[in-house]
C-alpha positions as a Python dict, from the first residue, in 0.01 Angstrom:
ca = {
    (1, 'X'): (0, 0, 0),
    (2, 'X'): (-74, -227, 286),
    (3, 'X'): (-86, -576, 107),
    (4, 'X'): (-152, -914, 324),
    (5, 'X'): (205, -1036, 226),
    (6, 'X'): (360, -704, 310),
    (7, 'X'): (181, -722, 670),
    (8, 'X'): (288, -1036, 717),
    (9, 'X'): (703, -1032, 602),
    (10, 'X'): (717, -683, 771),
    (11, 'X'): (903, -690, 1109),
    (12, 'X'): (706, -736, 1378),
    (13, 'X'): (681, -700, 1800),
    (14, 'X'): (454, -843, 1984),
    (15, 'X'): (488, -715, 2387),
    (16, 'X'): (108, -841, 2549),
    (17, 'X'): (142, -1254, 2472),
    (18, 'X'): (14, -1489, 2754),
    (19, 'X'): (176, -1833, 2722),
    (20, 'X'): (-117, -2017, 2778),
    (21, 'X'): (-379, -1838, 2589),
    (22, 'X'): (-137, -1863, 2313),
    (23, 'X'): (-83, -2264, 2296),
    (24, 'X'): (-162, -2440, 1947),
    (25, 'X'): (-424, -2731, 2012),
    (26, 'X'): (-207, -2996, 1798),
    (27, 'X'): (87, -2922, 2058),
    (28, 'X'): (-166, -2955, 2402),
    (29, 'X'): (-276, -3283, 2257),
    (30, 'X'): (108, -3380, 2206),
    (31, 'X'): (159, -3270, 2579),
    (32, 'X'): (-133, -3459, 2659),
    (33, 'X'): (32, -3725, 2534),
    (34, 'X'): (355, -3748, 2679),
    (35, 'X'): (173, -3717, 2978),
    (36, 'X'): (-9, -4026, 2940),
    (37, 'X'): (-310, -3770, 2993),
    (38, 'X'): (-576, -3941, 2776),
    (39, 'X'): (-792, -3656, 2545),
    (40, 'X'): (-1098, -3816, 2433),
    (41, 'X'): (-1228, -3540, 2208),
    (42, 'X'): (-1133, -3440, 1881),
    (43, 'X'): (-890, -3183, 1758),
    (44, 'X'): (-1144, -2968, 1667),
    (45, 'X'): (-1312, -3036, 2029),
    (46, 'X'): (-1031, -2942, 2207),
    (47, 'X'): (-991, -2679, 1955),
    (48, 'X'): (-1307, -2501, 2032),
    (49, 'X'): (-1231, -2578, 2437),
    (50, 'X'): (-985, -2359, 2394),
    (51, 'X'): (-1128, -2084, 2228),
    (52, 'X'): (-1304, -1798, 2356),
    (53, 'X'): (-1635, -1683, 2176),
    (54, 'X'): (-1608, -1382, 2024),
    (55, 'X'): (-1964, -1276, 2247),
    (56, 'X'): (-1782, -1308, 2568),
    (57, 'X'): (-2069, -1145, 2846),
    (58, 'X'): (-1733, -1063, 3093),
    (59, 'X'): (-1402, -1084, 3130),
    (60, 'X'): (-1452, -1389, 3315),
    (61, 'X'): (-1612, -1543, 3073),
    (62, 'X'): (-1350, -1469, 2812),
    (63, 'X'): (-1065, -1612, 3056),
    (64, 'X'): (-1225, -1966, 3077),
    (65, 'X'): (-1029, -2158, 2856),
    (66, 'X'): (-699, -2080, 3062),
    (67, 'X'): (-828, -2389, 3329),
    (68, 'X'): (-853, -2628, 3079),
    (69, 'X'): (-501, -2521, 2924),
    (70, 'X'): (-341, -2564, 3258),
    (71, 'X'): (-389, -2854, 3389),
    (72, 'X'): (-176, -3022, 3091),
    (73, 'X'): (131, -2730, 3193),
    (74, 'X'): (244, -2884, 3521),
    (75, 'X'): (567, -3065, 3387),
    (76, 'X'): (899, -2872, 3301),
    (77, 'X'): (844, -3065, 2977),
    (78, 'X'): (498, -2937, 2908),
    (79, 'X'): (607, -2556, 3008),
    (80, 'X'): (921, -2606, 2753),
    (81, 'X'): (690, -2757, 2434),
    (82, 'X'): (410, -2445, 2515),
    (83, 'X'): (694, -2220, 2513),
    (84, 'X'): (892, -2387, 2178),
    (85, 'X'): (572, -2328, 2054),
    (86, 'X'): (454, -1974, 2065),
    (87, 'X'): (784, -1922, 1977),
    (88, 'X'): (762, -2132, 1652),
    (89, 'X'): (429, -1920, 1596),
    (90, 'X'): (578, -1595, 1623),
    (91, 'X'): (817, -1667, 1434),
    (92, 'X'): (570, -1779, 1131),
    (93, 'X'): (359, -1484, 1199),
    (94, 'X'): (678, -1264, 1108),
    (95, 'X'): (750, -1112, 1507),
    (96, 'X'): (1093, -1046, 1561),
    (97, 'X'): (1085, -971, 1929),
    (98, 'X'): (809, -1108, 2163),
    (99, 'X'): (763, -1138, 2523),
    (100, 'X'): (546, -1432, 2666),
    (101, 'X'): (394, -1385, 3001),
    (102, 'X'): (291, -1642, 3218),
    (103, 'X'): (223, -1712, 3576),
    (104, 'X'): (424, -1922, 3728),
    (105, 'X'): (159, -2060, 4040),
    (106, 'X'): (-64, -2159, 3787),
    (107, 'X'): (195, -2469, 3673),
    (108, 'X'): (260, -2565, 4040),
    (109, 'X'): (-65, -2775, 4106),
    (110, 'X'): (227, -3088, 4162),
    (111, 'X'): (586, -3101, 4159),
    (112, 'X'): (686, -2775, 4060),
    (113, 'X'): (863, -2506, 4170),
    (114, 'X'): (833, -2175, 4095),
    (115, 'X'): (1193, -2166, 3970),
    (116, 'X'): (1138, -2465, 3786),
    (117, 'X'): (842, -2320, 3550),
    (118, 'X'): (1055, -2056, 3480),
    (119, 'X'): (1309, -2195, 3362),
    (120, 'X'): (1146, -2459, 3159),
    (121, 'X'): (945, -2154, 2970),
    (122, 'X'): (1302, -1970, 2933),
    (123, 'X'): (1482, -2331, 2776),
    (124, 'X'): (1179, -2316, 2543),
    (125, 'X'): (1215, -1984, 2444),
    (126, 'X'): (1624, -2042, 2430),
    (127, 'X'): (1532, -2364, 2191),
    (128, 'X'): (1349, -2136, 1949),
    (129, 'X'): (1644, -1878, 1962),
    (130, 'X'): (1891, -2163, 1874),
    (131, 'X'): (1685, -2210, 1565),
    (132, 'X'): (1420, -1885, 1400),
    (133, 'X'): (1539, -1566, 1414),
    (134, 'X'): (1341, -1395, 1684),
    (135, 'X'): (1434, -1284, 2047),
    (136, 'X'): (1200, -1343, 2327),
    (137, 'X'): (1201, -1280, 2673),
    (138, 'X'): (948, -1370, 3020),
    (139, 'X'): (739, -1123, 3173),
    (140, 'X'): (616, -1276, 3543),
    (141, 'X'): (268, -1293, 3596),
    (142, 'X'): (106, -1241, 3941),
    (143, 'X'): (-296, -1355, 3993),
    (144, 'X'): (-520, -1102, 4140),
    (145, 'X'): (-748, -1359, 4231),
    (146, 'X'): (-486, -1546, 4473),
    (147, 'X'): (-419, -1469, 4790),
    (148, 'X'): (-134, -1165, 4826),
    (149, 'X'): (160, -1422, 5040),
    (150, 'X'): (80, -1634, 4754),
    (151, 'X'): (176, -1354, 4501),
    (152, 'X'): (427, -1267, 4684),
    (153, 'X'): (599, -1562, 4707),
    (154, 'X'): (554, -1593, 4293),
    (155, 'X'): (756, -1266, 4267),
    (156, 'X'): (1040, -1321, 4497),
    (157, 'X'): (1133, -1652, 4404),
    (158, 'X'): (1145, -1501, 4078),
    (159, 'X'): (1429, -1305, 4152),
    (160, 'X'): (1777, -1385, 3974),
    (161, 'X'): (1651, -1730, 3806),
    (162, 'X'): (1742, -1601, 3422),
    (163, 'X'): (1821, -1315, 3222),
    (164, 'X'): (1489, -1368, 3019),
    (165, 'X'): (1275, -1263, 3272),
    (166, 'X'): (1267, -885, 3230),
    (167, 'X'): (950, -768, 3347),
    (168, 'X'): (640, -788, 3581),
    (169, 'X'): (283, -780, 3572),
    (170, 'X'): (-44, -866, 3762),
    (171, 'X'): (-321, -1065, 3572),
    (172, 'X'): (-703, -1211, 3604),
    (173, 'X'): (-1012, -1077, 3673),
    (174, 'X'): (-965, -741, 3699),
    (175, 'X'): (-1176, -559, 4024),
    (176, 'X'): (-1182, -201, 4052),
    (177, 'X'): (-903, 23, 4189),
    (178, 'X'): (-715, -306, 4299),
    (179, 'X'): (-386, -194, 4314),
    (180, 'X'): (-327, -50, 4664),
    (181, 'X'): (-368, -366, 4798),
    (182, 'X'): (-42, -548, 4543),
    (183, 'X'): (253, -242, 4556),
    (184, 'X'): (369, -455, 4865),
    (185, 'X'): (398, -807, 4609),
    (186, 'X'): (513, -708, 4254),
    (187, 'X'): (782, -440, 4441),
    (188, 'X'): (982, -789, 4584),
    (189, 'X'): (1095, -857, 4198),
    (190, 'X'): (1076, -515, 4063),
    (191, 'X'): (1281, -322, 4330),
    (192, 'X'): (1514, -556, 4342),
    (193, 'X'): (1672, -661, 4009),
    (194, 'X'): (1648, -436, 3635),
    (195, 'X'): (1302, -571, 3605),
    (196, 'X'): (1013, -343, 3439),
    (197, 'X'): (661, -335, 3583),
    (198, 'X'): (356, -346, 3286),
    (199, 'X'): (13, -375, 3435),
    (200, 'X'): (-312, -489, 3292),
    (201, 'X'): (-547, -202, 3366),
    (202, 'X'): (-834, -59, 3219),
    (203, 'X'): (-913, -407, 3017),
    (204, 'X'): (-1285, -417, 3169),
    (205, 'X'): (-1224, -245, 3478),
    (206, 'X'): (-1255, 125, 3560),
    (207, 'X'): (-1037, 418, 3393),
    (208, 'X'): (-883, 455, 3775),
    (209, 'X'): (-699, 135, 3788),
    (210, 'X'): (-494, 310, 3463),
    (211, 'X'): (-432, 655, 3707),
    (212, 'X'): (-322, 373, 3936),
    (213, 'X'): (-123, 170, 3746),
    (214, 'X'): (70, 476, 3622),
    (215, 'X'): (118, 634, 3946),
    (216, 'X'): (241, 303, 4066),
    (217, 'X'): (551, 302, 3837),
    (218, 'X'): (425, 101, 3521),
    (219, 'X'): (607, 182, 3220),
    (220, 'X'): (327, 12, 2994),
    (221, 'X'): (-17, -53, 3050),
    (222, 'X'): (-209, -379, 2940),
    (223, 'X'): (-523, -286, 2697),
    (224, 'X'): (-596, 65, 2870),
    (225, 'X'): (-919, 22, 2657),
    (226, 'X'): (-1174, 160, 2930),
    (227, 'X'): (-1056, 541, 2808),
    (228, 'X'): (-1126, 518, 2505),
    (229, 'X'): (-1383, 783, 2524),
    (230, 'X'): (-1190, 969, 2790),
    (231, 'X'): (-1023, 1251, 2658),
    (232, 'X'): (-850, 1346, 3014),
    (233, 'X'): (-717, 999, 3054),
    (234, 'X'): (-560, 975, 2714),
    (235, 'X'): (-388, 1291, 2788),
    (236, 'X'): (-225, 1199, 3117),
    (237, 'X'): (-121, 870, 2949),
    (238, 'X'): (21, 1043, 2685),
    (239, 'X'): (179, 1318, 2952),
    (240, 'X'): (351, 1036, 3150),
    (241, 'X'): (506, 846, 2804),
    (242, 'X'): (327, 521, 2877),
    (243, 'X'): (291, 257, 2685),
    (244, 'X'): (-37, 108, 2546),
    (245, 'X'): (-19, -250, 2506),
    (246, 'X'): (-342, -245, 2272),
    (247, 'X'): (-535, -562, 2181),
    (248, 'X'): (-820, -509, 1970),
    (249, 'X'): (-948, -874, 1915),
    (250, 'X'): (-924, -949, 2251),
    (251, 'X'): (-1133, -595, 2351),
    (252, 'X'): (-1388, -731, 2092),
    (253, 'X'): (-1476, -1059, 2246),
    (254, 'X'): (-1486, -915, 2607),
    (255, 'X'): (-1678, -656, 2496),
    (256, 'X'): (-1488, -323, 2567),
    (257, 'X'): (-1583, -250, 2190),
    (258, 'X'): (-1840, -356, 2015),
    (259, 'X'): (-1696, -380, 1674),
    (260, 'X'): (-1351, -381, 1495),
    (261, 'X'): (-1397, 16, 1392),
    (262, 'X'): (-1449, 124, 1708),
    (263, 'X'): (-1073, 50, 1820),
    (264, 'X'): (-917, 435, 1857),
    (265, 'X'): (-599, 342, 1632),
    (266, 'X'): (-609, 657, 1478),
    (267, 'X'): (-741, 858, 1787),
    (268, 'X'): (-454, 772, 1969),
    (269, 'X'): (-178, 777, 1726),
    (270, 'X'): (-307, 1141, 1650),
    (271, 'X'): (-242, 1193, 2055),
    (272, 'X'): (55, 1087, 2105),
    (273, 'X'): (-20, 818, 2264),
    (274, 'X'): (233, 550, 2272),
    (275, 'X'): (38, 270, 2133),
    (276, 'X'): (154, -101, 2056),
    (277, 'X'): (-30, -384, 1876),
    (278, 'X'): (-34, -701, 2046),
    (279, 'X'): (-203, -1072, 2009),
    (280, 'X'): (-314, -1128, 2403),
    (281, 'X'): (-459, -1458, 2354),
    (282, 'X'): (-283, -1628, 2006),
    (283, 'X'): (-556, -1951, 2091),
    (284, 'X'): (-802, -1819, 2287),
    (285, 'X'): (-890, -1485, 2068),
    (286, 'X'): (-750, -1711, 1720),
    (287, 'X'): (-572, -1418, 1631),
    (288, 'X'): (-223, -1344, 1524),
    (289, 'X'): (-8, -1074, 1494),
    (290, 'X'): (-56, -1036, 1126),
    (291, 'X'): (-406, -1059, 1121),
    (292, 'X'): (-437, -855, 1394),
    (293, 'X'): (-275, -559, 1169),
    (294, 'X'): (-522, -643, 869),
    (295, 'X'): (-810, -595, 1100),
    (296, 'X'): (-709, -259, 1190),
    (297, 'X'): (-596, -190, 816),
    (298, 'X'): (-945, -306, 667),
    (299, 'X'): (-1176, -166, 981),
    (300, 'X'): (-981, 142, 1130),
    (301, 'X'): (-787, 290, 758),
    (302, 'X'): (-433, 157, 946),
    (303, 'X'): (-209, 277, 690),
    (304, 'X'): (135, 212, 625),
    (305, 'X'): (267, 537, 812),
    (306, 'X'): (66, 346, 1114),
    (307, 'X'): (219, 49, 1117),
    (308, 'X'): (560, 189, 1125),
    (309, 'X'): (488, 382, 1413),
    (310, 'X'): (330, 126, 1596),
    (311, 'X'): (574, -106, 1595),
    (312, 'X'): (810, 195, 1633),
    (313, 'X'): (653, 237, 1994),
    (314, 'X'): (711, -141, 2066),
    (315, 'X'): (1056, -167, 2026),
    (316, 'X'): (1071, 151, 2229),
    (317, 'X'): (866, -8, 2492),
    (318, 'X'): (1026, -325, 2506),
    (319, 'X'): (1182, -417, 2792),
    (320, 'X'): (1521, -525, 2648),
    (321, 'X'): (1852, -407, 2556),
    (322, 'X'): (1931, -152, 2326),
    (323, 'X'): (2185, -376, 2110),
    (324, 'X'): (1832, -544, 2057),
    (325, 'X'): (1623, -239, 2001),
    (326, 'X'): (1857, -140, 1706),
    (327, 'X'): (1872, -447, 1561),
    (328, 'X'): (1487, -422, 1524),
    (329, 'X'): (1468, -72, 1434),
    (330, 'X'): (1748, -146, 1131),
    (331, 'X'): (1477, -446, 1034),
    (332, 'X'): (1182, -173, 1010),
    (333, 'X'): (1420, 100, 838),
    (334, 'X'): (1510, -214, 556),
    (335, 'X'): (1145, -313, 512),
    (336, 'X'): (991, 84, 537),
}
């Protein structure tokens, strides 16, 4: 049986994490702080700032907390503490592996390079390694809504900075069948290093951007929610092995569902479809991991066969090492 503490000490991966969506409020006043950058409201003010409401109208809507989160992460010190932290979260929330995404323009409003918020995120995540046990690696995060010689730039001076970053990606607002225009950008770090592509597609947008994304080379896909009732899209997902990087609280609030049971856990699974469980926002959608999986348990009859397989599919969609996928799959064999 699928018990709350049983959720919560099983093993768990979480692959779809943006850094700051993910911050804890305590630990953006504390950057605040060392920033001199005075806060006036309360923690439960800033709190709410940073939350999402569950009634999002769009996508937009739902991503507005991200430019009040950013202007504290413009110091390597700020980008370390953010990433110590979602670290320190994970761990607590039972993950194992996780990879954090962030993009890297966003932090370089002042003095920093693009380099530099990279490795400050990678020391945090290194910090947290030193001391839980959990793994976690840097997937680079383009902005749809910049200009492309601005994304471009993001991606190639990506190139070679760490061994954490093992992956790319292309965030924001999400227009429809965008991606002919970005092949040209997210190609200067994924051609030229072992880096994997992921793409968020299908979050609000239109089922094509998920053809797209798949033609284009991704080996997961970011929410894919949009075919939910599209029987010939699951099936070419499912055709091509690509990954789901599902988010059900996150669908909720920006309305790609309209309530928990809705979520096709069990449609999917049934499939074949490769689907994952993931947190998206751990601030913005106040959601975790755990709670995430209770959700699906109590709304969609997730039952224990499920979340084996589920987090089965992560660690075979992870974009790491297999020393590290075995050590995660011996983890789930000692807790199944």
């Amino acid at each position: 049986m699928l018990t709350d503490n049983f959720i919560q000490d099983f093993p768990k991966v979480d692959l779809h994490c943006h850094l700051d969506g993910s911050i804890r409020p305590s630990t953006l006043k504390q950057i605040a702080d060392i920033q001199k950058i005075e806060i006036n409201d309360s923690i439960d003010e800033v709190n709410q700032k940073m939350h999402s409401p569950m009634d999002a109208v769009t996508l937009e809507e739902y991503l507005q907390p991200f430019d009040y989160v950013n202007q504290f992460l413009q110091t390597k010190e700020a980008l370390e503490i953010a990433a110590f932290d979602v670290m320190d979260q994970a761990f607590k929330d039972g993950v194992k592996y996780i990879e954090i995404r962030f993009a890297p323009s966003l932090s370089t409003k002042k003095d920093l390079s693009i380099q530099d918020t990279i490795n400050a995120v990678a020391n945090g995540i290194s910090r947290a390694e030193k001391i839980y046990d959990i793994t976690g690696n840097i997937l680079i995060c383009g902005m749809r809504n910049e200009e492309l010689s601005e994304i471009g730039k993001v991606f190639d001076q990506s190139k070679g900075i760490t061994n954490k970053v093992v992956g790319a990606d292309l965030a924001g607002p999400e227009p429809d069948e965008y991606l002919s225009n970005f092949k040209s950008v997210y190609n200067l770090l994924v051609d030229q290093q072992e880096v994997f592509l992921t793409l968020h597609a299908g979050e609000c947008g239109c089922i094509q951007n998920i053809y797209d994304a798949i033609n284009e080379g991704a080996k997961r896909i970011g929410h894919g929610i949009a075919m939910k009732d599209d029987d010939k899209t699951q099936k070419y997902v499912s055709d091509n092995n690509v990954f789901i990087e599902g988010c059900p609280t996150s669908n909720l609030q920006t309305n790609a569902i309209e309530k928990y049971s809705e979520y096709p856990l069990k449609k999917w699974l049934n499939q074949g479809i490769k689907l994952t469980i993931n947190t998206d926002n751990r601030t913005v959608s106040d959601i975790n991991l755990t709670n995430e999986f209770k959700k699906l348990r109590d709304n969609c009859d997730m039952e224990y066969s499920d979340l084996i397989k589920l987090t089965n599919n992560a660690i075979d969609g992870a974009f790491t090492n297999d020393t590290i996928k075995n050590k995660l799959k011996e983890l789930v064999n000692k807790n199944s």
